[in-house]
N, C-alpha and C positions, 0 to 999 in steps of 0.2 A: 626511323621512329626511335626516341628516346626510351631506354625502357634500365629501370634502376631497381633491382634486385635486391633487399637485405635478407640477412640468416644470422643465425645464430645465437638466436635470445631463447630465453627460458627462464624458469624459476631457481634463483639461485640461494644461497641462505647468506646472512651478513661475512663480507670477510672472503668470500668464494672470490671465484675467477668467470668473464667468460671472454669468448673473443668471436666477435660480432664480422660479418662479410659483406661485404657488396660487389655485384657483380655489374657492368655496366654495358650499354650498346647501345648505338644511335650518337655517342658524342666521340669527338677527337681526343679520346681518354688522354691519352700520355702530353697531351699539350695545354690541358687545364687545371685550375686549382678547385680542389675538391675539400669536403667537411663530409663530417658526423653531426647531425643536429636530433637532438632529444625532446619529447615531448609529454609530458604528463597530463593526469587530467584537471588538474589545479592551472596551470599553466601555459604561456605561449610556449612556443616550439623557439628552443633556445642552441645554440651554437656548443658544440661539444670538444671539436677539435677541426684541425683543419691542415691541410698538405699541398703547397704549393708545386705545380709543374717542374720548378726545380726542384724540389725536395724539403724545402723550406720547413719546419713544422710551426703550429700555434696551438698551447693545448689551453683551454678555458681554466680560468685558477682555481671552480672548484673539482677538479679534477685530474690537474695538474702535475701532481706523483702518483697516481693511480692509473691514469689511463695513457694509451698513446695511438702513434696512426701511423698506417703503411700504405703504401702504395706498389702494385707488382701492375706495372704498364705492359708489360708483355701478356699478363693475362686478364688487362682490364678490370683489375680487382680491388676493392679499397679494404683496408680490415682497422679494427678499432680493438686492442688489446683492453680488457679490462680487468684490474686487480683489486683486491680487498674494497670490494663494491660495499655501500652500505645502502639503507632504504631510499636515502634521498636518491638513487640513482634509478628507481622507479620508472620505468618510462616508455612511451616506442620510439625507435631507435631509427632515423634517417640516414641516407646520404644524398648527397648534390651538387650539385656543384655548388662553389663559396658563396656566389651570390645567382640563387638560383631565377631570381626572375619570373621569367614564364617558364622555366624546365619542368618538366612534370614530376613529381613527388611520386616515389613507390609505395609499397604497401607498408613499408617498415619493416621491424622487430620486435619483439616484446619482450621488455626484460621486468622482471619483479623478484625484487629481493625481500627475503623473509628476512626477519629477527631473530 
């Protein structure tokens, strides 16, 4: 059973840090490409960054020097570093696979940054 884990969101203020987790089981972690995908309530659920099976990265441009993405395959773990966040980064916070298809969607994270 597929089951995707995130953590690590909360209330931050403009300019703060946070760094968001995913925990994964049920998939062949270390052999797929996985993302971070964000969703506000304005908004469809948009792609945020993403990490290829080989290590590959792609970060979305508006978030580009600010954010980044790891992978630790040995503990099935995805993380998404976040730096000098500002409101627009408002969101809850996914992982999944790259193109997740039928994968089942977790619960998320919530991140909300003040002014």
């Amino acid at each position: 059973q597929v089951q995707l884990v995130e953590s690590g969101g909360g209330l931050v203020q403009a300019g703060g840090s946070l760094n968001l987790s995913c925990l994964a089981s049920g998939i062949p972690f270390r052999t797929v490409n996985l993302a971070w995908f964000r969703q506000s309530l304005e908004d469809r659920r948009e792609i945020v960054a993403d990490i290829r099976a080989g290590g590959r990265v792609n970060i979305a441009d508006p978030v580009k020097v600010r954010f980044a993405i790891s992978r630790d395959n040995a503990k099935n773990a995805l993380f998404l570093p976040m730096t000098d966040v500002d409101e627009r980064d408002t969101g809850t916070y996914y992982c999944n696979l790259l193109y997740p298809l039928t994968n089942p969607w977790g619960q998320g994270t919530q991140v909300t940054v003040s002014s």
